[in-house]
N, CA, C and O atoms as a GROMACS GRO file, in nm:
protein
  556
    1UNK      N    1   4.269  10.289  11.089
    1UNK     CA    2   4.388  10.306  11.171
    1UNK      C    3   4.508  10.328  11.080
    1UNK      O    4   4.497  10.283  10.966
    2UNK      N    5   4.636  10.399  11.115
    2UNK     CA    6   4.744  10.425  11.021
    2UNK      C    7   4.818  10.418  11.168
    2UNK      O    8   4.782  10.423  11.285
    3UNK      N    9   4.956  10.402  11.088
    3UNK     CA   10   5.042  10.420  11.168
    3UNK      C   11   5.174  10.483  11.112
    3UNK      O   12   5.196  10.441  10.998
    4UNK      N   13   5.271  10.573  11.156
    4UNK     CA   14   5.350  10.695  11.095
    4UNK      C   15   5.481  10.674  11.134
    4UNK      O   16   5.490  10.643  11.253
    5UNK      N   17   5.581  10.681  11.077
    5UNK     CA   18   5.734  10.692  11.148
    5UNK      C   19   5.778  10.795  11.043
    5UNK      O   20   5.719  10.837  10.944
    6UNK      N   21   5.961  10.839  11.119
    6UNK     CA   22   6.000  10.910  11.060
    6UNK      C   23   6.136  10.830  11.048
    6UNK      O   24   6.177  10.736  11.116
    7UNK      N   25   6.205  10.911  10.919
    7UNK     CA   26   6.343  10.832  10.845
    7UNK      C   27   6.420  10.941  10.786
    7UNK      O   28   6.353  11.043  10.780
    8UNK      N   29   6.526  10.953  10.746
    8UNK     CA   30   6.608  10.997  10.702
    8UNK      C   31   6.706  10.976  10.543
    8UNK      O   32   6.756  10.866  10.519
    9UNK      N   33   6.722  11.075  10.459
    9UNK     CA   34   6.773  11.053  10.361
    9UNK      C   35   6.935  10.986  10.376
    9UNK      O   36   6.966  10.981  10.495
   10UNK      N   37   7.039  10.937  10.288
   10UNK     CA   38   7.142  10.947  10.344
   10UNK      C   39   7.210  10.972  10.158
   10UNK      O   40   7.168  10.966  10.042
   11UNK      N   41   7.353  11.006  10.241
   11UNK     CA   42   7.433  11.031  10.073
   11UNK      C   43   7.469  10.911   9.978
   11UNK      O   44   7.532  10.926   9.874
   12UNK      N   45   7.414  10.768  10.032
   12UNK     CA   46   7.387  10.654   9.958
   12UNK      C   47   7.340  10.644   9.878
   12UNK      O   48   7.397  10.614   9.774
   13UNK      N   49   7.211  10.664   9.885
   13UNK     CA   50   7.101  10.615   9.850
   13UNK      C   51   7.081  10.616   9.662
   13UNK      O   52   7.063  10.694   9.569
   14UNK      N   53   7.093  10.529   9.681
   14UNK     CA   54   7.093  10.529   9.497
   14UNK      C   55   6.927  10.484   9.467
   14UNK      O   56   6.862  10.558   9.393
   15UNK      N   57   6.884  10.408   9.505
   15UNK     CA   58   6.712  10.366   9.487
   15UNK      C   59   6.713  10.261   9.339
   15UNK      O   60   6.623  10.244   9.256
   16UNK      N   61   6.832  10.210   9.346
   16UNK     CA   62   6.815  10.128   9.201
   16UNK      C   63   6.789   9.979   9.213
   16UNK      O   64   6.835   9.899   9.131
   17UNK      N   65   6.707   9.940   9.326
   17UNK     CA   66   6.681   9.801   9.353
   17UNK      C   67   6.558   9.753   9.276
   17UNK      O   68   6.469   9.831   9.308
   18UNK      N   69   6.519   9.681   9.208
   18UNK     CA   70   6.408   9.625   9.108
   18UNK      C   71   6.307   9.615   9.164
   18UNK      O   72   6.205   9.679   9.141
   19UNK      N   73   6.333   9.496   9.282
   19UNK     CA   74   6.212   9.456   9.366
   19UNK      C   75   6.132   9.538   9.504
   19UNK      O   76   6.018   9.561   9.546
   20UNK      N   77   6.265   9.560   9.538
   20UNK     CA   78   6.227   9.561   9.723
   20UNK      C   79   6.284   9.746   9.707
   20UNK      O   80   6.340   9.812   9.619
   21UNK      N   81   6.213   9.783   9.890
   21UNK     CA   82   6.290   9.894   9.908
   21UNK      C   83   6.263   9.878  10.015
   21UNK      O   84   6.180   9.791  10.043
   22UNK      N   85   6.333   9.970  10.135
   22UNK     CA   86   6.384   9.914  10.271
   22UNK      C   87   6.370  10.054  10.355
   22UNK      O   88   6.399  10.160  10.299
   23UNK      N   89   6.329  10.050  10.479
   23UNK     CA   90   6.325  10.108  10.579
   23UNK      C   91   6.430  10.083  10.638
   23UNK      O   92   6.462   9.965  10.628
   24UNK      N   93   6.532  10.176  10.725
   24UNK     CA   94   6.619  10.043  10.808
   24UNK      C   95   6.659  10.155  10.946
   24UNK      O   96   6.687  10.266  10.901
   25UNK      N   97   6.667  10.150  11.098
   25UNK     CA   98   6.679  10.152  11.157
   25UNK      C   99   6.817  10.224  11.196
   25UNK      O  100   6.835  10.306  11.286
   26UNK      N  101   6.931  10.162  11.082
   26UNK     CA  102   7.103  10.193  11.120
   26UNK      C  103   7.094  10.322  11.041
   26UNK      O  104   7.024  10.376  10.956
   27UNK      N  105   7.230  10.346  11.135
   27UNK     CA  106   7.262  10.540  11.124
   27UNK      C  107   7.328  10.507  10.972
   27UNK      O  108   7.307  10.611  10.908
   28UNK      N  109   7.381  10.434  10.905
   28UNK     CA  110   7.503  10.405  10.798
   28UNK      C  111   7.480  10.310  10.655
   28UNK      O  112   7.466  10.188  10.664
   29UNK      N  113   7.478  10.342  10.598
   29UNK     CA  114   7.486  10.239  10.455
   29UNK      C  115   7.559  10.227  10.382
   29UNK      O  116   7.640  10.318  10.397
   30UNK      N  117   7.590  10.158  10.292
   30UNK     CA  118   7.676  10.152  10.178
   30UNK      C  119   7.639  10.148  10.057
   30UNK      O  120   7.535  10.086  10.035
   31UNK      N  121   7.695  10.199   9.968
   31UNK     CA  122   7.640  10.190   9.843
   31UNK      C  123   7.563  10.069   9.753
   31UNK      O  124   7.485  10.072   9.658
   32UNK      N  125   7.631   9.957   9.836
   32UNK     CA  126   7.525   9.826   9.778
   32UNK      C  127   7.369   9.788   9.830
   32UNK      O  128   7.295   9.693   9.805
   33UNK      N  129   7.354   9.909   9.915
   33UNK     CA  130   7.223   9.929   9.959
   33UNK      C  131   7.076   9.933   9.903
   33UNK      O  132   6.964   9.949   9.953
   34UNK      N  133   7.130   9.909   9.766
   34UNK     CA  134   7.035   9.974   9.659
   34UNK      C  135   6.896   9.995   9.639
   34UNK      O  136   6.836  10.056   9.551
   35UNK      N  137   6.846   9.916   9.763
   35UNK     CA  138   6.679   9.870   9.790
   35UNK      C  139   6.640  10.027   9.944
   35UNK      O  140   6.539  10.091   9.971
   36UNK      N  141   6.770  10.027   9.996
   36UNK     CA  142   6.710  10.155  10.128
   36UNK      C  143   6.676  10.305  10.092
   36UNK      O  144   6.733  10.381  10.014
   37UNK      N  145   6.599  10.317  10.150
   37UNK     CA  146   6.529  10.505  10.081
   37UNK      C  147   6.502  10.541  10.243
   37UNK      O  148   6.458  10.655  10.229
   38UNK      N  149   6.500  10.523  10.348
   38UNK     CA  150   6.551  10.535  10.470
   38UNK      C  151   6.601  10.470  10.576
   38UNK      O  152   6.585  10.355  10.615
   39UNK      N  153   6.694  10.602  10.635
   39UNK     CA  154   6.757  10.536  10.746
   39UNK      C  155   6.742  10.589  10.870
   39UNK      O  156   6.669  10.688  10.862
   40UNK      N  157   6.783  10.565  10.996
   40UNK     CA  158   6.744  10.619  11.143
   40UNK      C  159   6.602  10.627  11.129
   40UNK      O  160   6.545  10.731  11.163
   41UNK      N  161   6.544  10.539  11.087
   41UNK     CA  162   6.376  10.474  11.101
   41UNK      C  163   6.339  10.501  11.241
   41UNK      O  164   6.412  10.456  11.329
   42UNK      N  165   6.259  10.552  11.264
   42UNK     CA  166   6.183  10.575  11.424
   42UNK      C  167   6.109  10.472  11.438
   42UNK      O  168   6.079  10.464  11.557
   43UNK      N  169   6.040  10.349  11.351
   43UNK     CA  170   5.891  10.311  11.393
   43UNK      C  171   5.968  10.159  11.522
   43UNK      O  172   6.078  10.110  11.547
   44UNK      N  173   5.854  10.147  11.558
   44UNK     CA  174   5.862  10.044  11.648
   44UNK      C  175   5.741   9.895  11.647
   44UNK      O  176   5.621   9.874  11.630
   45UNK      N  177   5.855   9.825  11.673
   45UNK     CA  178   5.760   9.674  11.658
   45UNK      C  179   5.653   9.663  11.756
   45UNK      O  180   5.556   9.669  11.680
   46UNK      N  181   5.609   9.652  11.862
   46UNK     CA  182   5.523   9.651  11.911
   46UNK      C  183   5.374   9.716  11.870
   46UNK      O  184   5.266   9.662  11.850
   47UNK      N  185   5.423   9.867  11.867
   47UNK     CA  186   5.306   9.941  11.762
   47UNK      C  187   5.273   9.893  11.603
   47UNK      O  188   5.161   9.920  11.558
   48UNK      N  189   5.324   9.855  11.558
   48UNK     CA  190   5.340   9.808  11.418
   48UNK      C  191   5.259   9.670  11.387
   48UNK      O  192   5.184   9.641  11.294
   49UNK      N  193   5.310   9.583  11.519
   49UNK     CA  194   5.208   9.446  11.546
   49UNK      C  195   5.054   9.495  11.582
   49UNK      O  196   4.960   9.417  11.566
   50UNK      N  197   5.038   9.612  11.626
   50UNK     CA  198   4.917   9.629  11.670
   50UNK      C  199   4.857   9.674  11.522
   50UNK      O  200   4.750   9.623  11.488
   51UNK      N  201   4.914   9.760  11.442
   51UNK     CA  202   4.865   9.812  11.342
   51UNK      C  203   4.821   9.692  11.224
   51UNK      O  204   4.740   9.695  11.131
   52UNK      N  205   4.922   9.578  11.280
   52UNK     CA  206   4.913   9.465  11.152
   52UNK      C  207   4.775   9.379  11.224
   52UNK      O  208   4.665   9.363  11.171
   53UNK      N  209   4.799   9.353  11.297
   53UNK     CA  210   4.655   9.289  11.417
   53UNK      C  211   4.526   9.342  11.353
   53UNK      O  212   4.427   9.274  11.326
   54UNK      N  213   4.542   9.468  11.333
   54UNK     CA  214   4.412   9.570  11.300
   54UNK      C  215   4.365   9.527  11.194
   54UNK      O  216   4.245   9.512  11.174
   55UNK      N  217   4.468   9.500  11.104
   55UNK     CA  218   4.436   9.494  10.939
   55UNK      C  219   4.385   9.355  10.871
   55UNK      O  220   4.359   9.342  10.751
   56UNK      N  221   4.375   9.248  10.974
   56UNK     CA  222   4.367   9.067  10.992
   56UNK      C  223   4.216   9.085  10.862
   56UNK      O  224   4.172   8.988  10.800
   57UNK      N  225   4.185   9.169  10.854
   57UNK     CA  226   4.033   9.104  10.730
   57UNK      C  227   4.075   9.184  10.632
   57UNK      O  228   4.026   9.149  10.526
   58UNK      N  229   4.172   9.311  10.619
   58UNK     CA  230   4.209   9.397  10.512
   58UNK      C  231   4.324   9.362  10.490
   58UNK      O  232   4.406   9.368  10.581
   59UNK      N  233   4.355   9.324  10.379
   59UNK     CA  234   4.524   9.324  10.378
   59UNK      C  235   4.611   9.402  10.273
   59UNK      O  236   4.732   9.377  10.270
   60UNK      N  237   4.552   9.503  10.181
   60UNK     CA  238   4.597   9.610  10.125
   60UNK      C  239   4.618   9.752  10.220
   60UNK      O  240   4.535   9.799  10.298
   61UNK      N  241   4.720   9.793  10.197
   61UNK     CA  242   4.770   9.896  10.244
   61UNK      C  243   4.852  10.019  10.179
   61UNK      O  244   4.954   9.996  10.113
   62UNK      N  245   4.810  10.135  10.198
   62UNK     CA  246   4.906  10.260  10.112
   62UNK      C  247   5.011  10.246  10.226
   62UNK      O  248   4.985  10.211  10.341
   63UNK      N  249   5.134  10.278  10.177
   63UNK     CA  250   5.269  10.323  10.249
   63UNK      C  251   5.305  10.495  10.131
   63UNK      O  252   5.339  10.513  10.014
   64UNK      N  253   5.284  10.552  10.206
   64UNK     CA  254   5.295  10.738  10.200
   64UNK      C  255   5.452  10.744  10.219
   64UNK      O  256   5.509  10.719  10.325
   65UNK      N  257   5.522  10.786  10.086
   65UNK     CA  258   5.652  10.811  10.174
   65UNK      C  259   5.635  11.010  10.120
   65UNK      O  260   5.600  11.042  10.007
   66UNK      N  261   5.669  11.111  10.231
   66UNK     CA  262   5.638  11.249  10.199
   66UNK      C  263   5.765  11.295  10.249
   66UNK      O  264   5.812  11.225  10.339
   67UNK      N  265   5.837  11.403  10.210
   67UNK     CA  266   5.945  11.486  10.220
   67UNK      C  267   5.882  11.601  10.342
   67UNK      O  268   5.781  11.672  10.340
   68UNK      N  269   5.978  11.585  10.436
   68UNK     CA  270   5.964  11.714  10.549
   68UNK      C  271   6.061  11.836  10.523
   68UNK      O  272   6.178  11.842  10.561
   69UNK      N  273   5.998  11.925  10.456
   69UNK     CA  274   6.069  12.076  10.438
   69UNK      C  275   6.058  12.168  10.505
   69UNK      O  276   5.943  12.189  10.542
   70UNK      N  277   6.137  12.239  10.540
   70UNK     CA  278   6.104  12.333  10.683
   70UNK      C  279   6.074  12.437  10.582
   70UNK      O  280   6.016  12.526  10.646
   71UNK      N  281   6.082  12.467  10.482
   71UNK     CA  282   6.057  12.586  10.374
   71UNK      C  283   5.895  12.584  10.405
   71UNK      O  284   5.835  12.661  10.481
   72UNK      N  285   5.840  12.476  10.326
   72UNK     CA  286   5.696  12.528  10.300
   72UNK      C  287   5.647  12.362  10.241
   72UNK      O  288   5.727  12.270  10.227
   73UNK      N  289   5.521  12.356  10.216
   73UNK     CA  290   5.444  12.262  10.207
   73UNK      C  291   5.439  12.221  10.016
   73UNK      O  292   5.415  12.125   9.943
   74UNK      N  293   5.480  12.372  10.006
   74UNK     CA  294   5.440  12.337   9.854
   74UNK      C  295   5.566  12.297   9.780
   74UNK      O  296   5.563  12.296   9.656
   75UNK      N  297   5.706  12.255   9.862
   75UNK     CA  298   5.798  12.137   9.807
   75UNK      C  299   5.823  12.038   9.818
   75UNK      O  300   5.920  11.979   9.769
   76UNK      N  301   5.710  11.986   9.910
   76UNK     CA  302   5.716  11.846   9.973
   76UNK      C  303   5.692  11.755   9.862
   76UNK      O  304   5.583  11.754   9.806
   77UNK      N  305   5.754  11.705   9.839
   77UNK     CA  306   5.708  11.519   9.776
   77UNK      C  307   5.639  11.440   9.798
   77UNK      O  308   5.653  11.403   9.915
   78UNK      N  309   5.562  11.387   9.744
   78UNK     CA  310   5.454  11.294   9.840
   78UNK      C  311   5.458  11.125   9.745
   78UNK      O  312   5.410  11.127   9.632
   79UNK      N  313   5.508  11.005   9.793
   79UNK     CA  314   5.492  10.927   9.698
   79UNK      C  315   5.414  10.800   9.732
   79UNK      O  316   5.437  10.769   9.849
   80UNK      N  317   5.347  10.734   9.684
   80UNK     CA  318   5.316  10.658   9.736
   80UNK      C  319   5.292  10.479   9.677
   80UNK      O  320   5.293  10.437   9.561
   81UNK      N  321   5.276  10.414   9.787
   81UNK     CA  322   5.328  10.198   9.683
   81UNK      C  323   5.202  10.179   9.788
   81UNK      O  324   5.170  10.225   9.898
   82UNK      N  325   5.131  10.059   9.666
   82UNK     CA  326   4.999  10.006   9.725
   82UNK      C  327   5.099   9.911   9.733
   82UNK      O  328   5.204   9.892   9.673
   83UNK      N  329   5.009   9.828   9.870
   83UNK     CA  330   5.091   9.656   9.855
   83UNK      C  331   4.999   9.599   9.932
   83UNK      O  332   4.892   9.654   9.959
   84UNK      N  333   5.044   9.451   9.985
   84UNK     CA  334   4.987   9.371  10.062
   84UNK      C  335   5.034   9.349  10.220
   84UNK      O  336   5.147   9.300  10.218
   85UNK      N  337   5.001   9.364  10.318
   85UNK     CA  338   5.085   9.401  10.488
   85UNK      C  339   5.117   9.170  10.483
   85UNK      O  340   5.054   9.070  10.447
   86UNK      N  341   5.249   9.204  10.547
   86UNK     CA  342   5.285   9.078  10.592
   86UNK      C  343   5.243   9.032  10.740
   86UNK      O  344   5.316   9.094  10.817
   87UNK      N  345   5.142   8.934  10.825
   87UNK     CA  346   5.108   8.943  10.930
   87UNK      C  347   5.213   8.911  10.997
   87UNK      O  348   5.237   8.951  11.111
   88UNK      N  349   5.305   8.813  10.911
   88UNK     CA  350   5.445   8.745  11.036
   88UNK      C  351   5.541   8.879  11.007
   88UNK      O  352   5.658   8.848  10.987
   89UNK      N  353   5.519   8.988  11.003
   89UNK     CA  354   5.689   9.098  11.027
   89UNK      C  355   5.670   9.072  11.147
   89UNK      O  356   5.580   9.042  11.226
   90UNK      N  357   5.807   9.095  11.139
   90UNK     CA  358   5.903   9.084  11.323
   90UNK      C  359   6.030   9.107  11.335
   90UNK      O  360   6.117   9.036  11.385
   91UNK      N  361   6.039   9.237  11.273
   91UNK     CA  362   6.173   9.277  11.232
   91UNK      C  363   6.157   9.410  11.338
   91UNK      O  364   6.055   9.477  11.352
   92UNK      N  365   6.283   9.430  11.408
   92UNK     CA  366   6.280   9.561  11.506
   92UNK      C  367   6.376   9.680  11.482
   92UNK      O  368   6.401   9.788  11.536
   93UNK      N  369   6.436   9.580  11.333
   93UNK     CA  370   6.601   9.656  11.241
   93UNK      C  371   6.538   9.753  11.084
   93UNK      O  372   6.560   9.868  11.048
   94UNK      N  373   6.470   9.660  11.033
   94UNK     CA  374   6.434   9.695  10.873
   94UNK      C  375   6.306   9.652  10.828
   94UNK      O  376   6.259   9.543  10.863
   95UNK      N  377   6.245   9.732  10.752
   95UNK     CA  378   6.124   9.694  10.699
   95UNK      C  379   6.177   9.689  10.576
   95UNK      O  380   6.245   9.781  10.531
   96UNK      N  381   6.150   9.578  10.510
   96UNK     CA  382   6.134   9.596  10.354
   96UNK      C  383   5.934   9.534  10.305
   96UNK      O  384   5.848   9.460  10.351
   97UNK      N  385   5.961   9.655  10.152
   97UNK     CA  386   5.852   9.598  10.095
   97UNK      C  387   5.888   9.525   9.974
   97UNK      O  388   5.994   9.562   9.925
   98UNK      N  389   5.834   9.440   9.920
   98UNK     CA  390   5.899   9.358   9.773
   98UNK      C  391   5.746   9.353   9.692
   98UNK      O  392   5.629   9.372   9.724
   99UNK      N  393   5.824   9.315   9.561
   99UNK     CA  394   5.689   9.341   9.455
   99UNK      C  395   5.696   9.216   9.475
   99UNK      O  396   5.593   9.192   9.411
  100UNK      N  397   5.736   9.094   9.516
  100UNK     CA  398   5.745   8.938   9.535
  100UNK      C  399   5.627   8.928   9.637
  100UNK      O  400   5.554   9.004   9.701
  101UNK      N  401   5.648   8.773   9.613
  101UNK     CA  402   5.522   8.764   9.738
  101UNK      C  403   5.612   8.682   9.896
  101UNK      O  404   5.560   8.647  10.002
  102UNK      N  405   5.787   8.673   9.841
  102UNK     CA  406   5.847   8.607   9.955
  102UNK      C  407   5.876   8.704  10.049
  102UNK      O  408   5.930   8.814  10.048
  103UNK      N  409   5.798   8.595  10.168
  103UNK     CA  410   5.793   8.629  10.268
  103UNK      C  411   5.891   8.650  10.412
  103UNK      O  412   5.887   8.527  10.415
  104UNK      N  413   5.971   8.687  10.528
  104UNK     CA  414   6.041   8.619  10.591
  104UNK      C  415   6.032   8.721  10.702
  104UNK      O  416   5.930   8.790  10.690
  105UNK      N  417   6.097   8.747  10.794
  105UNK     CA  418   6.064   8.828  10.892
  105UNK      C  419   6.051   9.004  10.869
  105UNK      O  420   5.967   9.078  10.920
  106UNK      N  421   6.139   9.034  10.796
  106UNK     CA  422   6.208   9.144  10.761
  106UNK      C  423   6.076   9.202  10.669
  106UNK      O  424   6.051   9.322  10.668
  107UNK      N  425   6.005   9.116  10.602
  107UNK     CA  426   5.946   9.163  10.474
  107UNK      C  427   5.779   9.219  10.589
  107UNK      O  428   5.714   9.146  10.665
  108UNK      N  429   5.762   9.330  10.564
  108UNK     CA  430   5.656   9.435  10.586
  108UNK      C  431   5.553   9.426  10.507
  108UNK      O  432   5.450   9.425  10.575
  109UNK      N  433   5.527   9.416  10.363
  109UNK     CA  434   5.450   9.406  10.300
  109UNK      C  435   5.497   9.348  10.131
  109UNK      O  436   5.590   9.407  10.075
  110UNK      N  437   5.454   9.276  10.086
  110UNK     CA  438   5.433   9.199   9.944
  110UNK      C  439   5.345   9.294   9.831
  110UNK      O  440   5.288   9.402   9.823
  111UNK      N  441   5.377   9.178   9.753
  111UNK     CA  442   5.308   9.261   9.630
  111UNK      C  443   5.293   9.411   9.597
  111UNK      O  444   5.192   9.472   9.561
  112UNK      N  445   5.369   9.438   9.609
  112UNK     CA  446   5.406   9.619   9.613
  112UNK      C  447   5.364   9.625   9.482
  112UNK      O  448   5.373   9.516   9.425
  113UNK      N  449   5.321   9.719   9.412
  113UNK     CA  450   5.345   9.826   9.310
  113UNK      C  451   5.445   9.867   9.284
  113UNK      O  452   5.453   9.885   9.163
  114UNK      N  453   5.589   9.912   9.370
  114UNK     CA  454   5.676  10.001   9.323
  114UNK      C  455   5.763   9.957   9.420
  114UNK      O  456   5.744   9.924   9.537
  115UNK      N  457   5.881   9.964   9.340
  115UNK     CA  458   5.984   9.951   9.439
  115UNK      C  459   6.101  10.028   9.407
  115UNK      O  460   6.107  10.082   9.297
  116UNK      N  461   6.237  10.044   9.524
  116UNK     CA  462   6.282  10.141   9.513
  116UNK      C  463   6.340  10.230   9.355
  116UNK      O  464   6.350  10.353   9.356
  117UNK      N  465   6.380  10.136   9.208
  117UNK     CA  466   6.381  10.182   9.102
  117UNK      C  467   6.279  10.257   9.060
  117UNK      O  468   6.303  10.350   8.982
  118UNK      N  469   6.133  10.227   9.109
  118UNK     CA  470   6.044  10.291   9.075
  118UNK      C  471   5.976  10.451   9.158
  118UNK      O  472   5.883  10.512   9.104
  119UNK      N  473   6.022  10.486   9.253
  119UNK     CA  474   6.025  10.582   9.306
  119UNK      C  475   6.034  10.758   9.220
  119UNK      O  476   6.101  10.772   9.118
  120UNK      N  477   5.993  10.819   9.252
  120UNK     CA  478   6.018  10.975   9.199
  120UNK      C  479   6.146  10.994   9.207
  120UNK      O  480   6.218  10.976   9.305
  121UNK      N  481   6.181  11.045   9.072
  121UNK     CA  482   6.365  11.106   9.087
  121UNK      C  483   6.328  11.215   9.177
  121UNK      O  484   6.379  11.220   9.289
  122UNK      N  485   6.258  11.288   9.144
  122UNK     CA  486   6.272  11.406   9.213
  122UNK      C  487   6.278  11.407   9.399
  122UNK      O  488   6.298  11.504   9.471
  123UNK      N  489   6.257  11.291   9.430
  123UNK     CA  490   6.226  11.218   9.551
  123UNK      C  491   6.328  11.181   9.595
  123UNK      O  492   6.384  11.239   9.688
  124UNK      N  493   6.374  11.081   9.541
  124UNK     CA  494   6.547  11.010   9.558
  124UNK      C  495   6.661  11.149   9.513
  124UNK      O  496   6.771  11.152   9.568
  125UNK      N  497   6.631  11.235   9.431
  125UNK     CA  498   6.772  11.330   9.470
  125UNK      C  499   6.716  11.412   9.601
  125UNK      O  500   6.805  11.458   9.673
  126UNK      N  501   6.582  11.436   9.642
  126UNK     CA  502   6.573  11.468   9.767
  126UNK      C  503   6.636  11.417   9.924
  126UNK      O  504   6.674  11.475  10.026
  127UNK      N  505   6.623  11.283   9.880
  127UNK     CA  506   6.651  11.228   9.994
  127UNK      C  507   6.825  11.177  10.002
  127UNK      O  508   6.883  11.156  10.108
  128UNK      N  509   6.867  11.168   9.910
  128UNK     CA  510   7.061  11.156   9.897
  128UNK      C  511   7.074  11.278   9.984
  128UNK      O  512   7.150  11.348   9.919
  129UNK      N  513   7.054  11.322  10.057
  129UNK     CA  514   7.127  11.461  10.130
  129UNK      C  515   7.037  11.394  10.260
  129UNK      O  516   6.915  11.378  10.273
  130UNK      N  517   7.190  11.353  10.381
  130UNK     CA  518   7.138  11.324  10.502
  130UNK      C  519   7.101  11.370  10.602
  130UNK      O  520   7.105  11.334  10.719
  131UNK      N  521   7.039  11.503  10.519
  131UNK     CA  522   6.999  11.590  10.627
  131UNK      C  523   6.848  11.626  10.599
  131UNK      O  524   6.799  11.731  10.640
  132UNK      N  525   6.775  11.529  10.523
  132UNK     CA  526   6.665  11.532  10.457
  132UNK      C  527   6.576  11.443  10.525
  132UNK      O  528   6.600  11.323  10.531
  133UNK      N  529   6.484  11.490  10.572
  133UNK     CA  530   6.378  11.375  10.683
  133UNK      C  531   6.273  11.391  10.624
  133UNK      O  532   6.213  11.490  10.580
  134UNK      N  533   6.247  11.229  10.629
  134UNK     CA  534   6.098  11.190  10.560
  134UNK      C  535   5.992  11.119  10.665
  134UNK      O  536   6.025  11.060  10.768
  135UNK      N  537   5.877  11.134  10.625
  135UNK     CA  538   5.780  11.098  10.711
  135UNK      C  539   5.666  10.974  10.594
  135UNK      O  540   5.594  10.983  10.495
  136UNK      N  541   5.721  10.856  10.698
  136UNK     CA  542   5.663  10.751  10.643
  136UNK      C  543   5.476  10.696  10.738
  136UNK      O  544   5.456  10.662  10.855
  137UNK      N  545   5.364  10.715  10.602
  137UNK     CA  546   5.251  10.708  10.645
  137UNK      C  547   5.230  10.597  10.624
  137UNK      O  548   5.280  10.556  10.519
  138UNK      N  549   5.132  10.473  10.726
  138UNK     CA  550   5.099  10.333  10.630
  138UNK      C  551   4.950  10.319  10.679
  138UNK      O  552   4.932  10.304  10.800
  139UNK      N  553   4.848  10.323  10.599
  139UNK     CA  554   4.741  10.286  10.642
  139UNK      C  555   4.661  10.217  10.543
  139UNK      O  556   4.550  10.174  10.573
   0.00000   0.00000   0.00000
């Protein structure tokens, strides 16, 4: 089972957070944002509980973050963070993932691999332009 949303770049986005990086729901950020790599997040909690329900004996998960280009396929970005799925998320605002293992509502998945410092430049100057939509895969 996977489950897919879509997000948006914004002219924030710096991606220089150590640990964590963030999904988030709001149209707006600020530059101390430093963990968000999207915003106007489509996914929804209900579906998301079902997807985490699914995963109760697996608890590694890829999160796909890929660039939507109306050009062509062969400029898309494709990046991707192994981690661990959190069963208590219950966040309906922001997902974050952290290379930590602390937990709290907000947090989506632990033990990441990568977090937003660690991301593709070529990825993060993609997505600083808020007119840049990304399509987030998690399965």
């Amino acid at each position: 089972m996977k489950y897919s949303f879509t997000c948006y770049g914004h002219k924030n986005i710096t991606s220089r957070h150590k640990t964590t990086l963030e999904f988030t729901k709001d149209n707006e950020m600020g530059l101390e944002g430093e963990c968000i790599v999207g915003v106007k997040a489509d996914f929804s909690l209900d579906p998301l509980k079902k997807f985490i329900k699914s995963h109760n004996n697996y608890k590694k998960i890829t999160i796909t973050i890929e660039t939507i280009n109306n050009d062509s396929d062969k400029n898309k970005i494709i990046e991707e963070i192994n981690a661990e799925i959190n069963p208590r998320f219950n966040s309906d605002n922001d997902m974050v993932i952290r290379k930590s293992d602390f937990i709290d509502g907000r947090t989506f998945a632990i033990k990441a691999d990568k977090a937003a410092c660690d991301l593709n430049k070529g990825l993060i100057r993609n997505i600083a332009n808020s007119h840049k939509k990304l399509r987030i895969i998690i399965k």
